[in-house]
C-alpha positions, 0 to 999 in steps of 0.5 A: 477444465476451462484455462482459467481454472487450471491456471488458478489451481495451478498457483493453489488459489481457491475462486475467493483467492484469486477473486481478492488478488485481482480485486474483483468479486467471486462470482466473476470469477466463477463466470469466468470459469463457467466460460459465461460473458465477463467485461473487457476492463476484468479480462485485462486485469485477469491478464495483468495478473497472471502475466505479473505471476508468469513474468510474461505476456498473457492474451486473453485466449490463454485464458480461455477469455478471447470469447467473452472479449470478442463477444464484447467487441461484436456487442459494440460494433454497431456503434462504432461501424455503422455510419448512419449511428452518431454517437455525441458523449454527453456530460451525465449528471447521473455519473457525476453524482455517482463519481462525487459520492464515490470521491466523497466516500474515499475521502472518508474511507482515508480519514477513517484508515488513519483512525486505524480502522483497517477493515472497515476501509478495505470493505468499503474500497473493495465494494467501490472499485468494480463499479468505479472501473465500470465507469473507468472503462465504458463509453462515457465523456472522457470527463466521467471516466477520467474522473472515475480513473483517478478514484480508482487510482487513490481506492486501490492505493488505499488498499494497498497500504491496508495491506501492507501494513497487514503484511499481505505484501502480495496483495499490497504489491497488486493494488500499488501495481494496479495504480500505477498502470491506471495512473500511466493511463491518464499521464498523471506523473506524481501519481505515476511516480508515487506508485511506483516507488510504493512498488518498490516498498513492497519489494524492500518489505520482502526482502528484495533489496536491489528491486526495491532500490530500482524501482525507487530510484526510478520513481525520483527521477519521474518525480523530476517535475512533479510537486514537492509533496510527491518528490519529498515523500519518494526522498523520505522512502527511497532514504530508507531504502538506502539505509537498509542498505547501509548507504549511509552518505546516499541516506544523509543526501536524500533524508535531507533533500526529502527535509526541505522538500516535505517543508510544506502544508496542504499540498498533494493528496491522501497519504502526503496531503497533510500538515508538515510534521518533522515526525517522520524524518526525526523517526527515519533517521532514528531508526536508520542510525540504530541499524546502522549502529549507532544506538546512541546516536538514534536516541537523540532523535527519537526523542525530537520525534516525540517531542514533534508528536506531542505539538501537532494537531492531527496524528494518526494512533499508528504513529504513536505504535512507530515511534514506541517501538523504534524507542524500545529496539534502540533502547535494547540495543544500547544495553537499557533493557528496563527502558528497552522492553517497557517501551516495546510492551506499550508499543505492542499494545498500541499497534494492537489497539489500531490493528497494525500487524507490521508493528506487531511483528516489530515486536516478535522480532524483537523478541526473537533477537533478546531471546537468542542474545546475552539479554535472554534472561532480564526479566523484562524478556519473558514478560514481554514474550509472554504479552506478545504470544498470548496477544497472538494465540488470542487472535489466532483463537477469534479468528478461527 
């Protein structure tokens, strides 16, 4: 059996599996497996992959890859030993068109993720990345493959937030790990730093608090320099972190910093590259205060989160799902369960609407807790039970 196969099989992957996880097609894999040539920028990511499952080191011969990368380096050794060879990198217009399409279709591919139209995005992003990795990892200018990094970084961070928010943490974990180690490449600090604190979201949405906070925490004190977009966004969820955790000077000091710091407009890219809207701290603090609770305190402002969606210009719908269901557990939780369960029912259908699975499973939290408390037998519990477990038989039913 080749090593690549048996590593597989060994973490129960089938060839699709693992060809998802790593981010590249099946049929490669099944080359890989075949024992058949594969190039050297997806021996590395093979090897990336499996180190961050084995926690440790993987060469490509514990693989079975060393004699594709070998082959790979003989192919290109004329060019690089033979003296009477000179190779001039030359500025390919064919490239750039490429590369420009790409980056046009990214920018797309982001405007279409806040229309909450997960899927559309993540096949589009898993269809660019090989062939923006090609050029990433081959013997162009560095101008083209510098260029194709920087994209490769922004697809695979895309992909990363489709995936969280389709609780596909793992999968979320290797996009998010593979923009940052792109991002080390090129030296690019904010991208560095921004990465490395979404690690370290995924870590805290499996639960692995202490992780989660490290790697936060780090991630601010690499964004020393960077731009206040960057260091505003890391603040805002590095305060959570620390609300999570129950720090609540630690949350009052980076939720604040994070206020001033976010005070701006047009600046960094994708998912910080917008006009300042106070809607996410207003929200934060309201959800931070109902877990700490304080209910009543939390409503006040949740409030003002409304009232700062209803004066912006551009809002994503999976805001609007956030805001609902954070009203609706605070709500509960200070003992108005009329207002409580209406709200999260609308909630609920919001985040089906724009297929957000983390805000569904807002709700069937939600649920849980009432059924299991003094609340269990308002009316309103068995409804929005009702209107919850239906939704996911249904799509349980579409998708078999």
């Amino acid at each position: 059996m080749h090593p690549l196969k048996k590593a597989r099989l060994d973490l129960g992957y089938s060839q699709q599996m693992l060809a998802d996880f790593i981010g590249v097609s099946t049929p490669t894999i099944k080359r890989a497996e075949a024992g058949k040539q594969v190039r050297v920028d997806i021996v590395r990511l093979i090897c990336d992959f499996f180190a961050d499952k084995y926690k440790r080191e993987v060469e490509p011969q514990e693989l079975g890859l060393a004699q594709q990368e070998k082959q790979d380096s003989e192919d290109l050794s004329p060019l690089q030993n033979n003296s009477s060879v000179l190779i001039t990198p030359t500025f390919d217009a064919g490239i750039a068109d490429k590369l420009e399409s790409a980056e046009i279709i990214i920018n797309l591919a982001w405007e279409t993720w806040f229309a909450s139209r997960p899927r559309e995005v993540a096949r589009t992003m898993n269809k660019l990345l090989p062939g923006l990795e090609k050029i990433a990892y081959s013997f162009y200018p560095a101008i083209h493959t510098t260029h194709a990094k920087k994209l490769a970084i922004r697809a695979h961070g895309l992909l990363g937030s489709v995936c969280s928010d389709a609780l596909q943490h793992d999968t979320a974990l290797f996009h998010y790990m593979q923009a940052h180690r792109i991002a080390e490449e090129i030296h690019e600090t904010d991208l560095m730093a921004t990465y490395l604190c979404f690690i370290g979201e995924v870590l805290r949405h499996q639960n692995d608090q202490a992780s989660a906070l490290s790697h936060m925490e780090n991630a601010r004190d690499l964004a020393y320099n960077a731009s206040k977009a960057t260091r505003g966004h890391i603040l805002q969820m590095l305060a959570y972190a620390y609300g999570d955790n129950k720090q609540e000077d630690a949350f009052d000091r980076a939720i604040s910093e994070a206020t001033d710091l976010l005070s701006f407009s047009g600046e960094g890219i994708d998912a910080s590259k917008k006009e300042f809207i106070p809607f996410e701290i207003y929200e934060t603090r309201g959800k931070i205060y109902r877990d700490l609770g304080k209910p009543t305190e939390a409503i006040p402002y949740l409030e003002l989160a409304e009232q700062a969606l209803v004066s912006a210009n551009a809002v994503t719908p999976r805001w609007h799902a956030l805001l609902e269901i954070s009203r609706a557990q605070t709500f509960c939780d200070a003992g108005d369960m009329k207002k409580g369960t209406e709200l999260a029912r609308k909630g609920f259908i919001l985040a089906y609407q724009c297929h957000s699975r983390h805000q569904m499973n807002r709700v069937r939290k939600l649920v849980r807790k009432l059924e299991s408390g003094p609340a269990r037998n308002h009316p309103g519990v068995p409804e929005l039970k009702h209107l919850v477990y239906e939704t996911y038989m249904n799509m349980d039913n579409a998708a078999i």
